[in-house]
mmCIF file of the C-alpha atoms, coordinates in Angstrom:
data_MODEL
# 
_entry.id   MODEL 
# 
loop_
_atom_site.group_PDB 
_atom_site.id 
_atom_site.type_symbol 
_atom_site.label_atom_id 
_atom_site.label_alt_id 
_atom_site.label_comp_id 
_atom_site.label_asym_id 
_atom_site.label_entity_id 
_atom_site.label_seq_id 
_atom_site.pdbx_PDB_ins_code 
_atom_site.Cartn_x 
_atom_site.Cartn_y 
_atom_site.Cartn_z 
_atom_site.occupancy 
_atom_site.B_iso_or_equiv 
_atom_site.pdbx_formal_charge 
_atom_site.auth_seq_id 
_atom_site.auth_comp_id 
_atom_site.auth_asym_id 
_atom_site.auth_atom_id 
_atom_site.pdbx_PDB_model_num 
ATOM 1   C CA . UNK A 1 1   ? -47.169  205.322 -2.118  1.00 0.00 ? 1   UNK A CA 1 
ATOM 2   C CA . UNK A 1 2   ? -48.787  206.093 -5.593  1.00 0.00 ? 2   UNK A CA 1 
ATOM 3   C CA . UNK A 1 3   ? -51.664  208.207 -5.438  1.00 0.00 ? 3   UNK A CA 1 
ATOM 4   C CA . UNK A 1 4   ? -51.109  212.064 -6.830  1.00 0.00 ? 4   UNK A CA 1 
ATOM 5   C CA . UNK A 1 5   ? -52.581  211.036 -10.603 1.00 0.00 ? 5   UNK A CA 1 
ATOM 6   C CA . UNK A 1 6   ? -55.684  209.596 -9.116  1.00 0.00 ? 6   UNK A CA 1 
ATOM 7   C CA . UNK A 1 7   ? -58.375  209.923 -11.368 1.00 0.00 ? 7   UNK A CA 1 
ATOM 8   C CA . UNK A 1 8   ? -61.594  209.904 -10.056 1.00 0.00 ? 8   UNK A CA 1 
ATOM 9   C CA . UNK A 1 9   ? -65.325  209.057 -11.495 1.00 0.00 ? 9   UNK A CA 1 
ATOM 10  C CA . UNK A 1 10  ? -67.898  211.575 -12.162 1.00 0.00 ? 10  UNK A CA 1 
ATOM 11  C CA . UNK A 1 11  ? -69.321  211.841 -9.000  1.00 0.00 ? 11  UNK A CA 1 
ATOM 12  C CA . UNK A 1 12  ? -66.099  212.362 -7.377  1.00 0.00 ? 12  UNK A CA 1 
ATOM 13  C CA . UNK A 1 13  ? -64.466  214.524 -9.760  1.00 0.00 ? 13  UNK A CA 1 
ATOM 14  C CA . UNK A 1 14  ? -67.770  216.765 -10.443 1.00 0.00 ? 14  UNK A CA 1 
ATOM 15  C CA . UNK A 1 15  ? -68.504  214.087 -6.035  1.00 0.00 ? 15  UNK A CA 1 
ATOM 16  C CA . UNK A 1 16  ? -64.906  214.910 -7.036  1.00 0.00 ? 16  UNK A CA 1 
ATOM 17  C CA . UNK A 1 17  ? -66.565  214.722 -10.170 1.00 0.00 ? 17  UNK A CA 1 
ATOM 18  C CA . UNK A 1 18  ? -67.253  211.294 -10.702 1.00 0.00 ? 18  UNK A CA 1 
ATOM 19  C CA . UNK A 1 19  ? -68.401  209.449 -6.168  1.00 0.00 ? 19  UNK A CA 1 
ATOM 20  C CA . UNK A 1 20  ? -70.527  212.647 -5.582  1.00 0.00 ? 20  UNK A CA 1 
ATOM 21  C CA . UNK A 1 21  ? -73.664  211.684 -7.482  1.00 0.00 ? 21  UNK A CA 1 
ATOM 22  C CA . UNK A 1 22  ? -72.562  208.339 -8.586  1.00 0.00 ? 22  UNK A CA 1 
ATOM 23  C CA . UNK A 1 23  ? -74.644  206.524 -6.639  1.00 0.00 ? 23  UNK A CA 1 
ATOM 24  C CA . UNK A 1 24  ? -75.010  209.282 -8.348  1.00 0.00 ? 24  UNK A CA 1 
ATOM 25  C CA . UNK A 1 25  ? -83.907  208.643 -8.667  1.00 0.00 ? 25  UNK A CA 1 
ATOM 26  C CA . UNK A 1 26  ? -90.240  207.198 -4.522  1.00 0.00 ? 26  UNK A CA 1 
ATOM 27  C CA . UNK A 1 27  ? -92.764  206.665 -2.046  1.00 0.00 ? 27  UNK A CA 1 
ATOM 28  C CA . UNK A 1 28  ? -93.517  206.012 -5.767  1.00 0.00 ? 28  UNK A CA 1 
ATOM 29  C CA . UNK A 1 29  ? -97.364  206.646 -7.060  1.00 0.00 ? 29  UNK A CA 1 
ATOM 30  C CA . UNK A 1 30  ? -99.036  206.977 -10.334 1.00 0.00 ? 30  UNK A CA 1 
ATOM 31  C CA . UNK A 1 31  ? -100.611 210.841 -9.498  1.00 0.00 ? 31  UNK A CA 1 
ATOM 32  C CA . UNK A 1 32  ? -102.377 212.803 -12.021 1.00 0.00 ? 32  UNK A CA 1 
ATOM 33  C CA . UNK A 1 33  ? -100.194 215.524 -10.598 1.00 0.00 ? 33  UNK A CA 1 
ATOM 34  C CA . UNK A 1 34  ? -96.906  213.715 -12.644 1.00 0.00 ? 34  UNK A CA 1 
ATOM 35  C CA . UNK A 1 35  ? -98.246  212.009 -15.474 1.00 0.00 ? 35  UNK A CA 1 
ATOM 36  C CA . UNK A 1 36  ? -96.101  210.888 -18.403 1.00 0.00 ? 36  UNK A CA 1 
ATOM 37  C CA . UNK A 1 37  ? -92.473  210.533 -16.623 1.00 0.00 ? 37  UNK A CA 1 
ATOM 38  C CA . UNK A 1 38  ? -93.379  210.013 -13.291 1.00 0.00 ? 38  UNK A CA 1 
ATOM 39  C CA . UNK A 1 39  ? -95.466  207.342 -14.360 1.00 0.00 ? 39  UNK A CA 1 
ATOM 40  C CA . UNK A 1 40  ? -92.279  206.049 -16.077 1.00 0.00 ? 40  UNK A CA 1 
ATOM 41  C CA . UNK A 1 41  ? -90.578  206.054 -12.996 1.00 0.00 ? 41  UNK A CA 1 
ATOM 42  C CA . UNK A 1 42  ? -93.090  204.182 -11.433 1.00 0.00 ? 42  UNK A CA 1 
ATOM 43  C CA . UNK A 1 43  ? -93.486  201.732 -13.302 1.00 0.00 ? 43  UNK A CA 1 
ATOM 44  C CA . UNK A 1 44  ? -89.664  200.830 -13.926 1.00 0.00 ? 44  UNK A CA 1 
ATOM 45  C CA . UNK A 1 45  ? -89.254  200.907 -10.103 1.00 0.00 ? 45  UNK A CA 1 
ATOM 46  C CA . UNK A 1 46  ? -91.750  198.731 -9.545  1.00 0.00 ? 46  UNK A CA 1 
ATOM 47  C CA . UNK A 1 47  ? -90.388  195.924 -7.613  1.00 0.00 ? 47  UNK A CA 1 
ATOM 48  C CA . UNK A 1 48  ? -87.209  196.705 -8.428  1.00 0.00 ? 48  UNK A CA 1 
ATOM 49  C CA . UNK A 1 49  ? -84.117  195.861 -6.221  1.00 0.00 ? 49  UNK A CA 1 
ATOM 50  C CA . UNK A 1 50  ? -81.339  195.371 -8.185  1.00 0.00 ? 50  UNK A CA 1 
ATOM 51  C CA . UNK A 1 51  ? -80.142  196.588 -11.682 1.00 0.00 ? 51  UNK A CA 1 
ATOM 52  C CA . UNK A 1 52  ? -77.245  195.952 -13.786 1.00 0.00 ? 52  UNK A CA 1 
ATOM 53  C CA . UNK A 1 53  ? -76.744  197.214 -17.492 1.00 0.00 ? 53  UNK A CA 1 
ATOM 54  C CA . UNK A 1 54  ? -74.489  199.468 -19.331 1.00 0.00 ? 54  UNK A CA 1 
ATOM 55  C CA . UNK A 1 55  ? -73.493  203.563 -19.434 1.00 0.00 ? 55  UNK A CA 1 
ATOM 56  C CA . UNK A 1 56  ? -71.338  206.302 -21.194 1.00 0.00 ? 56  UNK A CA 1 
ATOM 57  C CA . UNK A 1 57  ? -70.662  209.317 -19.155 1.00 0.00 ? 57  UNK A CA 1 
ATOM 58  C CA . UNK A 1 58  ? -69.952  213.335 -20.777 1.00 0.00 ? 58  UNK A CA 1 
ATOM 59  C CA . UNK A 1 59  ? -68.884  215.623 -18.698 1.00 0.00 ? 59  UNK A CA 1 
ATOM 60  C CA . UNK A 1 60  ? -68.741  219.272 -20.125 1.00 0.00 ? 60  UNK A CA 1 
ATOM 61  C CA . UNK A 1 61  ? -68.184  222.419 -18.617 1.00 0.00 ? 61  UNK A CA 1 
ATOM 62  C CA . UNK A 1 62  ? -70.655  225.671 -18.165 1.00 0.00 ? 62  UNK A CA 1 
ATOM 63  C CA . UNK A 1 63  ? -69.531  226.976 -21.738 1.00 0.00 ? 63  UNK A CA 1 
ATOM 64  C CA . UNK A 1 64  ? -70.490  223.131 -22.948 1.00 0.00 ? 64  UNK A CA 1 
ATOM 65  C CA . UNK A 1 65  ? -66.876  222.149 -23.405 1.00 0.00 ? 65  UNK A CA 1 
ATOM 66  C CA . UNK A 1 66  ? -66.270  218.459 -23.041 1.00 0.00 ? 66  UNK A CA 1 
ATOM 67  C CA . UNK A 1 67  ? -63.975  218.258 -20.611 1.00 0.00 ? 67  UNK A CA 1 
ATOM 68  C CA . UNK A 1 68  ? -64.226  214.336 -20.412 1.00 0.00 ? 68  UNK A CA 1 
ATOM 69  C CA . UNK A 1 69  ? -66.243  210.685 -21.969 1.00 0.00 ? 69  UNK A CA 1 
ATOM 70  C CA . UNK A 1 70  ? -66.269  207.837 -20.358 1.00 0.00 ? 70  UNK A CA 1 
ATOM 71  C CA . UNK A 1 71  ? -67.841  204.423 -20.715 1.00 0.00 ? 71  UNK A CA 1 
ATOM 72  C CA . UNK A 1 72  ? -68.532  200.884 -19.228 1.00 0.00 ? 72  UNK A CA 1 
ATOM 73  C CA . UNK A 1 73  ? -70.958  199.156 -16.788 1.00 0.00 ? 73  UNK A CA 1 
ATOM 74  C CA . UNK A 1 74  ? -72.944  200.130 -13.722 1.00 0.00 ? 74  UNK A CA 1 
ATOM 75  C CA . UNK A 1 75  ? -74.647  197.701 -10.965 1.00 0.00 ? 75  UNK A CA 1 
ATOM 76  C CA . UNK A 1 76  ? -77.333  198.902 -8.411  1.00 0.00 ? 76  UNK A CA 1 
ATOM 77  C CA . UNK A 1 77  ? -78.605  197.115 -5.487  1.00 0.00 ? 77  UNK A CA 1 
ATOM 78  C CA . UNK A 1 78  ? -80.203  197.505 -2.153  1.00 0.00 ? 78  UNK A CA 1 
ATOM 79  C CA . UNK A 1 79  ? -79.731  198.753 0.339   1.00 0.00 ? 79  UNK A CA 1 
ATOM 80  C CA . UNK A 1 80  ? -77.112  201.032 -0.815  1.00 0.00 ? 80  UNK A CA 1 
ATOM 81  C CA . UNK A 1 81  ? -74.799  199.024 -2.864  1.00 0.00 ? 81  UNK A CA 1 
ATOM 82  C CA . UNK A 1 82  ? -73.381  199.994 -6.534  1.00 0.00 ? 82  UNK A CA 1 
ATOM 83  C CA . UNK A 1 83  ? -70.524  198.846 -8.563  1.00 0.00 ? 83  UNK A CA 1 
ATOM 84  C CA . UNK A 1 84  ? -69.128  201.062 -11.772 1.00 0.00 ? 84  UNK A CA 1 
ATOM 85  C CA . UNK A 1 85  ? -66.617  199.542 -14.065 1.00 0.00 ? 85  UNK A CA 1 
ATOM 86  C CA . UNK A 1 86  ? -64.938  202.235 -16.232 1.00 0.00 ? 86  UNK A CA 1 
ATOM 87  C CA . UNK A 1 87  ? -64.044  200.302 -19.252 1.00 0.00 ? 87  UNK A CA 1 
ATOM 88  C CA . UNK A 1 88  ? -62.877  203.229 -21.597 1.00 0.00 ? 88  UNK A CA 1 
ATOM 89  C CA . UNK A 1 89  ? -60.890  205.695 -22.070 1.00 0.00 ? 89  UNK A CA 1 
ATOM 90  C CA . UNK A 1 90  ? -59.059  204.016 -19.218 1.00 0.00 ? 90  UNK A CA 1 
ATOM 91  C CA . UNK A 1 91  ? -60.141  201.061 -16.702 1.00 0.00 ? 91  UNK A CA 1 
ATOM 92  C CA . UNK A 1 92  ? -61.387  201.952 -13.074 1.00 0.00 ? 92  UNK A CA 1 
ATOM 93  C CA . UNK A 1 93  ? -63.401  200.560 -10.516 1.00 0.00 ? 93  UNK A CA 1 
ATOM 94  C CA . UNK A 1 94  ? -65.896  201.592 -7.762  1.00 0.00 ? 94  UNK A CA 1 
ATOM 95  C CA . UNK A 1 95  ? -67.329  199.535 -5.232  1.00 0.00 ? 95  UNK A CA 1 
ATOM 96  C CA . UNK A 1 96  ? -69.878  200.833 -2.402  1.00 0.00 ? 96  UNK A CA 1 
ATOM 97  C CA . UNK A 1 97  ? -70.684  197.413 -0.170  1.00 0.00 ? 97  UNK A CA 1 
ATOM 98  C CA . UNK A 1 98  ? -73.254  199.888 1.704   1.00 0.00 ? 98  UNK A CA 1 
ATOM 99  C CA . UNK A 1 99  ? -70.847  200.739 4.391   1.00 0.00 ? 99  UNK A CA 1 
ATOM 100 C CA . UNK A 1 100 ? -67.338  201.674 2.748   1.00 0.00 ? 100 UNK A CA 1 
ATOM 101 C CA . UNK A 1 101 ? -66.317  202.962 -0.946  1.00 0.00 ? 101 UNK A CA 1 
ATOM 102 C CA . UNK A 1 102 ? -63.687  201.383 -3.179  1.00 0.00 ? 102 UNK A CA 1 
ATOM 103 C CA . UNK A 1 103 ? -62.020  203.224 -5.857  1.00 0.00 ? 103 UNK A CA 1 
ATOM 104 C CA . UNK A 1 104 ? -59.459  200.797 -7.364  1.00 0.00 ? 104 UNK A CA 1 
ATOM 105 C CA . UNK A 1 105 ? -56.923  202.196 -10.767 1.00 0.00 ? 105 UNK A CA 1 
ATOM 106 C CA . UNK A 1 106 ? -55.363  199.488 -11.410 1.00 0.00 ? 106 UNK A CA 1 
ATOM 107 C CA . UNK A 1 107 ? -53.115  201.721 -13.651 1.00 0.00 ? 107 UNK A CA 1 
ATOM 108 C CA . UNK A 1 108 ? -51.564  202.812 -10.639 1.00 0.00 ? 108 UNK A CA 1 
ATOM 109 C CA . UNK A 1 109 ? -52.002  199.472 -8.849  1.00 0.00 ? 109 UNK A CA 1 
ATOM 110 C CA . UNK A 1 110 ? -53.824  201.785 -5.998  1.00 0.00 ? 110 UNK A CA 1 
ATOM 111 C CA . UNK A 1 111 ? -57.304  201.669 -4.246  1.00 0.00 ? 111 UNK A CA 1 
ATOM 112 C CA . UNK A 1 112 ? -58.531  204.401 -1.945  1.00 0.00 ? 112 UNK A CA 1 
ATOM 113 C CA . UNK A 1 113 ? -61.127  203.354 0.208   1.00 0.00 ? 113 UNK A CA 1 
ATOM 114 C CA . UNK A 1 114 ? -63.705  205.474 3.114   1.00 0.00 ? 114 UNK A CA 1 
ATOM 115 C CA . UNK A 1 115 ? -66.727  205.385 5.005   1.00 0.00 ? 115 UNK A CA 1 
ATOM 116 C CA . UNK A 1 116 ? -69.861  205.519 2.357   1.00 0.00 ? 116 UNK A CA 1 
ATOM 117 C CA . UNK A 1 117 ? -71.357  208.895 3.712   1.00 0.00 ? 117 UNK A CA 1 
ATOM 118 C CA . UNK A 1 118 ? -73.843  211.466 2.491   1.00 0.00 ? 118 UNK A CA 1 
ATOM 119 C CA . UNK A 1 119 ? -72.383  212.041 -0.762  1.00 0.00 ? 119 UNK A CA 1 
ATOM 120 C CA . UNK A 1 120 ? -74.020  208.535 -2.175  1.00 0.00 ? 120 UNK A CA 1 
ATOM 121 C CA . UNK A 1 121 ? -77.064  208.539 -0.190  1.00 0.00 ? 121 UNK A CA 1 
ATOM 122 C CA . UNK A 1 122 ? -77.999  211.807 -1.679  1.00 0.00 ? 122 UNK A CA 1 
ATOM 123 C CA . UNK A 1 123 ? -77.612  210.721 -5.320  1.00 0.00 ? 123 UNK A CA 1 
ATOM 124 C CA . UNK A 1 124 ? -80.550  210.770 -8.092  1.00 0.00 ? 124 UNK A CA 1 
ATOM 125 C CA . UNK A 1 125 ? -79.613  207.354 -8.558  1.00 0.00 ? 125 UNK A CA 1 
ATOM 126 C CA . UNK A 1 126 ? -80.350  205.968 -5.504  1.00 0.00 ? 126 UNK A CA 1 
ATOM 127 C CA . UNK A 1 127 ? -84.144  206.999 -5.608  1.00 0.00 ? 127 UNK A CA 1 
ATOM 128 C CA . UNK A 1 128 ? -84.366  203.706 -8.537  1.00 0.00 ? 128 UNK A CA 1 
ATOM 129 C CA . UNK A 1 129 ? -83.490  201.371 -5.123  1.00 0.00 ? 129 UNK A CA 1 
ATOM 130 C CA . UNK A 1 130 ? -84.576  203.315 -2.022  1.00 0.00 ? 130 UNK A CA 1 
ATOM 131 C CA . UNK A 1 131 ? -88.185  205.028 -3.549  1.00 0.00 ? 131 UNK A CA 1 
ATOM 132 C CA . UNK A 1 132 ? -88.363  206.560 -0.053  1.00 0.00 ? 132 UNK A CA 1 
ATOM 133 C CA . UNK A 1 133 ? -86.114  209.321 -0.804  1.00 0.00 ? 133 UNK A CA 1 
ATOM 134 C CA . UNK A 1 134 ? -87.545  210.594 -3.967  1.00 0.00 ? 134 UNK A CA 1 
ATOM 135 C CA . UNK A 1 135 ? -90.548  213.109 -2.417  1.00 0.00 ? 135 UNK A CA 1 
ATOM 136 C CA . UNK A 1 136 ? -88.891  213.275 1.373   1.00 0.00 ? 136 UNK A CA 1 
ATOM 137 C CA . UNK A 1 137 ? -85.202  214.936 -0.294  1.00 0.00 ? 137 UNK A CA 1 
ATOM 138 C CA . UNK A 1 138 ? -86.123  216.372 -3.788  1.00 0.00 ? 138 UNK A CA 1 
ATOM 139 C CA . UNK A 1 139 ? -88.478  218.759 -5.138  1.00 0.00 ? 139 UNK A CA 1 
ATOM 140 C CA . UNK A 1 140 ? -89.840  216.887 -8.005  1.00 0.00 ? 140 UNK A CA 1 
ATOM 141 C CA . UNK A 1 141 ? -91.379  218.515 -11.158 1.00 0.00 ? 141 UNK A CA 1 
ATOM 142 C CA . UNK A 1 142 ? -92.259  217.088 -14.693 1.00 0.00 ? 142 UNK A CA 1 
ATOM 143 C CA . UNK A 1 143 ? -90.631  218.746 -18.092 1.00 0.00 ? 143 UNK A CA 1 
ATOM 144 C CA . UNK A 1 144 ? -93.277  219.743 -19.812 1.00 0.00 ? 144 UNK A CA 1 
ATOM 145 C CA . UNK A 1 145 ? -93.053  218.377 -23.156 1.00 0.00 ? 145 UNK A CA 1 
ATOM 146 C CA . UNK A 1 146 ? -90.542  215.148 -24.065 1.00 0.00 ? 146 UNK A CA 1 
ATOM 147 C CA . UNK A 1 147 ? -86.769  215.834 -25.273 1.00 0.00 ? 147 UNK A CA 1 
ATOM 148 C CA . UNK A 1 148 ? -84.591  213.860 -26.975 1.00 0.00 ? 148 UNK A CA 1 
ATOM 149 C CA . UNK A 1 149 ? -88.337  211.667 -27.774 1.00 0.00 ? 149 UNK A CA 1 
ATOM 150 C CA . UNK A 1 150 ? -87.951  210.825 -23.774 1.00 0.00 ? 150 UNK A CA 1 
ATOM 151 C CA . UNK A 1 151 ? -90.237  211.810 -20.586 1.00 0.00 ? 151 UNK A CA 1 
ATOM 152 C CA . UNK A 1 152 ? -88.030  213.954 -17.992 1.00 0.00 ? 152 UNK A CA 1 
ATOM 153 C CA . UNK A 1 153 ? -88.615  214.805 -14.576 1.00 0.00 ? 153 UNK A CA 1 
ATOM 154 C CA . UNK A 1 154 ? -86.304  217.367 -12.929 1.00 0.00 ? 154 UNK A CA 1 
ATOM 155 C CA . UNK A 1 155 ? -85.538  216.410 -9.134  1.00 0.00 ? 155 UNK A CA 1 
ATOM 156 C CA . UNK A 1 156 ? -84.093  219.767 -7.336  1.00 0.00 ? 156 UNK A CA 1 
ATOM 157 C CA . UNK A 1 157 ? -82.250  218.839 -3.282  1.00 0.00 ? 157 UNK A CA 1 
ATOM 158 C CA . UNK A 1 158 ? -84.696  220.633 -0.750  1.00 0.00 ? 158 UNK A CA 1 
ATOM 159 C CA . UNK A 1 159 ? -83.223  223.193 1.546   1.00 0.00 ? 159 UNK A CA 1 
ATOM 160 C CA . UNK A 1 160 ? -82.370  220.334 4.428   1.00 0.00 ? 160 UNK A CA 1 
ATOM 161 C CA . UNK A 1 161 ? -80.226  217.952 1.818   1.00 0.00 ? 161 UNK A CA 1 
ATOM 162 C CA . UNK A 1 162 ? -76.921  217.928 1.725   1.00 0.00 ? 162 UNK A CA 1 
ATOM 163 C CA . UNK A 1 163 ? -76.988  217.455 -2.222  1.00 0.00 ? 163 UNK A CA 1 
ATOM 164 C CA . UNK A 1 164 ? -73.578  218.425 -4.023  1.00 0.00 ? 164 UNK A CA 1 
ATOM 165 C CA . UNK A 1 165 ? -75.349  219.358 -7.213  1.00 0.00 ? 165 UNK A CA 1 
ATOM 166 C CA . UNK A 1 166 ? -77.988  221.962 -8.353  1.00 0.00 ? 166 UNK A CA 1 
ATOM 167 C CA . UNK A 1 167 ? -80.488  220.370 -9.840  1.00 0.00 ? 167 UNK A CA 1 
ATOM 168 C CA . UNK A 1 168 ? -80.437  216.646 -11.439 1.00 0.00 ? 168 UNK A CA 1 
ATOM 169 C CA . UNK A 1 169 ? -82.793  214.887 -14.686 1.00 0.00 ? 169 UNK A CA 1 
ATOM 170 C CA . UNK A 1 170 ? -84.145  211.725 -15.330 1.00 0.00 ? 170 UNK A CA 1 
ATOM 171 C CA . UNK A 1 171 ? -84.857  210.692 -19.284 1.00 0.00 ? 171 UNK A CA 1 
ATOM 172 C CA . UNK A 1 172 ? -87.173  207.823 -19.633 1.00 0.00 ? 172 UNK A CA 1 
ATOM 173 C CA . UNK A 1 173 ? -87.698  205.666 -22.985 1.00 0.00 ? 173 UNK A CA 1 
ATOM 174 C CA . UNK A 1 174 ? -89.533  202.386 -23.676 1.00 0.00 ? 174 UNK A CA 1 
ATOM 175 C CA . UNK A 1 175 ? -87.121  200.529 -21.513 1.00 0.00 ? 175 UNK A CA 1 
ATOM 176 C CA . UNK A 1 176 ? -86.796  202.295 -18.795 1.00 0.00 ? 176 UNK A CA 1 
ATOM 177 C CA . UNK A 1 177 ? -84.475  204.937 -17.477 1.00 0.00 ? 177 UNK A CA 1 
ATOM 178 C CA . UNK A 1 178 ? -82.658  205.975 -20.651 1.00 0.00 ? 178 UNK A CA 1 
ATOM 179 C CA . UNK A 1 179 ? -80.666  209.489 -19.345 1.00 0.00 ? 179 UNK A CA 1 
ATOM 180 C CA . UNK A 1 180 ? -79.702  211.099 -16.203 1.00 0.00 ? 180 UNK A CA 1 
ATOM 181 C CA . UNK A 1 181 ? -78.002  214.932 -16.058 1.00 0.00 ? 181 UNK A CA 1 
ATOM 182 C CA . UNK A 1 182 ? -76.769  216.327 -13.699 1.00 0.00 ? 182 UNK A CA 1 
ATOM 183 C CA . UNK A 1 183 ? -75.564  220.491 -13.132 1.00 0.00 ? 183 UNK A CA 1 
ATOM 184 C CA . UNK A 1 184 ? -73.194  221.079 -10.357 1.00 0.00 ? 184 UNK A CA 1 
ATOM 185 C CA . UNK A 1 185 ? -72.920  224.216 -8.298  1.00 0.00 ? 185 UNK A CA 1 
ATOM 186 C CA . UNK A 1 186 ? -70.457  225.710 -10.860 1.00 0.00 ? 186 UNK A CA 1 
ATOM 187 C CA . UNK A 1 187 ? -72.564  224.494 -14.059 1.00 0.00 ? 187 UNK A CA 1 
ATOM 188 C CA . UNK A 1 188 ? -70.964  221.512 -15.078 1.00 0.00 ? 188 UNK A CA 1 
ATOM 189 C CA . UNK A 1 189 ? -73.110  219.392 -16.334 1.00 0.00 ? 189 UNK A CA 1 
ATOM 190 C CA . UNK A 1 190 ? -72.395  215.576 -16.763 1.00 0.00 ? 190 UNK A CA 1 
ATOM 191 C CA . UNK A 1 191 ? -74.825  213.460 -18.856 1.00 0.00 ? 191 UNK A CA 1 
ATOM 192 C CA . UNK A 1 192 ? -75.285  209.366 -18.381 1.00 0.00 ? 192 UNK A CA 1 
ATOM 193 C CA . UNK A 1 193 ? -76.418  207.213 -20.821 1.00 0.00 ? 193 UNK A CA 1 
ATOM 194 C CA . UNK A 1 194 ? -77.703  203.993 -19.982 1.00 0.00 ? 194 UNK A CA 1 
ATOM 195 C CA . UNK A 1 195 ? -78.739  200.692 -22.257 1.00 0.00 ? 195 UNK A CA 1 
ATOM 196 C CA . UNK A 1 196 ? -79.514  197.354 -21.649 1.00 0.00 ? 196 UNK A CA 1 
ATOM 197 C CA . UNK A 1 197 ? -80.708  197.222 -18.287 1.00 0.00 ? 197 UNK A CA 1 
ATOM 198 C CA . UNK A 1 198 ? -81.859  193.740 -16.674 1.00 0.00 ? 198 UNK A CA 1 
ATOM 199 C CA . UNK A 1 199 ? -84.281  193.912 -13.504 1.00 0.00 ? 199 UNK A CA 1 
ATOM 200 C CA . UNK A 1 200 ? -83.461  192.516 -10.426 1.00 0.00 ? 200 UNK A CA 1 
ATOM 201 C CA . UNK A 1 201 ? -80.396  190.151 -11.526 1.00 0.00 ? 201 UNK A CA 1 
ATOM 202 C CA . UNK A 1 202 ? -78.641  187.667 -9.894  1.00 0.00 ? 202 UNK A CA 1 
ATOM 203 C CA . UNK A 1 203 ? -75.896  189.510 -8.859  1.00 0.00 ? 203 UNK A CA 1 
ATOM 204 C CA . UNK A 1 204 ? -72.174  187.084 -8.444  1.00 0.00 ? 204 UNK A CA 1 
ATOM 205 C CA . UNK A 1 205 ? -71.415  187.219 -4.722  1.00 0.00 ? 205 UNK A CA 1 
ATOM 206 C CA . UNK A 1 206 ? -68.542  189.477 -4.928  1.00 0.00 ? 206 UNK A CA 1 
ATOM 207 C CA . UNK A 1 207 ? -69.851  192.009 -7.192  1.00 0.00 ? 207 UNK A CA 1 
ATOM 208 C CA . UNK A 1 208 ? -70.814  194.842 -4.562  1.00 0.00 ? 208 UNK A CA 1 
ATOM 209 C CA . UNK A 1 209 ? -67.089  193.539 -2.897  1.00 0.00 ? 209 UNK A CA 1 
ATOM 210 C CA . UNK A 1 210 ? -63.843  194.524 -3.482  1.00 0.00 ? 210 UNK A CA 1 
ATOM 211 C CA . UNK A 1 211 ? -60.622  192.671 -1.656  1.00 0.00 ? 211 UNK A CA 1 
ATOM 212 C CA . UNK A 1 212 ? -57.737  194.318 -2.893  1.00 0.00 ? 212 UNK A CA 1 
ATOM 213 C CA . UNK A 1 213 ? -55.205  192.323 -4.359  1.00 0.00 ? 213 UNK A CA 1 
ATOM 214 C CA . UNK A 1 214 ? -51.563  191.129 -3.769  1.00 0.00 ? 214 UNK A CA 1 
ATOM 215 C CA . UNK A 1 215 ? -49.302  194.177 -4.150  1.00 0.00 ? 215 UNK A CA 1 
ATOM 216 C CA . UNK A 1 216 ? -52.315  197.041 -4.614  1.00 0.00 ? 216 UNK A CA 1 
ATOM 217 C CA . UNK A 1 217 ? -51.603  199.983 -2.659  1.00 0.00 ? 217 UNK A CA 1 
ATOM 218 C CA . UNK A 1 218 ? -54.409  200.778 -0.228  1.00 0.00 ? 218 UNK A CA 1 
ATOM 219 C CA . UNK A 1 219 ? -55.223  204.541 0.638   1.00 0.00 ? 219 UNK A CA 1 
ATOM 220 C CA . UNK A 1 220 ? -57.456  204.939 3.621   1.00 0.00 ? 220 UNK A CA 1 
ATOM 221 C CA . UNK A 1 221 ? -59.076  202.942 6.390   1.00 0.00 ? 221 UNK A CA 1 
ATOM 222 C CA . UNK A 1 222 ? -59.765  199.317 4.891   1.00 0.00 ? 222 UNK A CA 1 
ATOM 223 C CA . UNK A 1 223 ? -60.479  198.501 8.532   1.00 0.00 ? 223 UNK A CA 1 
# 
């Protein structure tokens, strides 16, 4: 069985540090209290239930070494579902159907697969599709002037979250969520990109769905 070159996505490899965050941003208001970017963030969640569009991912390390890029396409939907394709430097694929996680290399013909747990419930990017969780696990506070010409709102995990990561950013721009960074507990800090978002698409019936394929090795409970 082929699985001791995994490679992992940034949650998982930095969750791992690629499925820790990856799915890794509410009871959403317009407040005087978070003007500018949480007014972004209210008004590109608006309605929103699904969102599909693309992302490149750098990861660097607490002395801002790269350590990795990475780039491709990312799907959100409710309740709970995401799917990223890693297109470059090397093809992988994650699938969360809400209830299990598939992370299929098909470089080494092998897909893991477990329960979806707290790892992805807790993620920034999950407040964009569930905007319950924004104020009720996060402490939420507004940078006070823009950056990289973009409205930011820190999000820090309250006491009682089981958050892998110190303290996460949103960047938004005319179109939306433009940036997300996240700093783990040992400083790493991975930075996603995103770019032509569409709003609430309709979504091909297998894309939060993964069957693994004739001759794929399957690590884990597929049951």
């Amino acid at each position: 069985m082929k699985y001791q070159n995994l490679r992992m996505p940034f949650w998982k490899t930095a969750m791992h540090r690629q499925l820790r965050y990856a799915v890794l941003a509410t009871s959403l208001f317009a407040s005087t209290a978070f003007a500018g970017a949480r007014q972004e963030l209210d008004t590109f969640t608006r309605g929103l239930k699904g969102l599909d569009g693309q992302f490149s991912q750098r990861v660097t390390d607490a002395n801002g070494r790269v350590k990795e890029t990475s780039s491709g396409r990312v799907a959100l939907a409710t309740p709970r579902q995401f799917r990223w394709e890693y297109a470059k430097p090397y093809k992988q694929l994650i699938v969360a159907d809400g209830k299990k996680v598939w992370v299929f290399d098909p470089d080494l013909e092998q897909v893991t697969v477990r329960a979806q747990g707290s790892e992805e419930q807790n993620s920034p990017l999950v407040a964009l599709i569930d905007p319950a969780l924004l104020d009720k696990k996060y402490d939420v506070s507004e940078e006070a002037a823009p950056r990289d010409g973009l409205q930011w709102l820190s999000l820090t995990p309250k006491v009682d979250t089981d958050a892998s990561f110190q303290i996460a950013s949103l960047g938004f721009g005319r179109e939306g969520l433009a940036r997300m960074e996240v700093v783990d507990a040992v400083g790493q800090r991975t930075a996603i990109g995103f770019s032509g978002w569409k709003r609430n698409p309709a979504f091909a019936a297998d894309t939060f769905r993964y069957t693994p394929a004739k001759g794929v090795d399957v690590v884990g409970d597929a049951q």
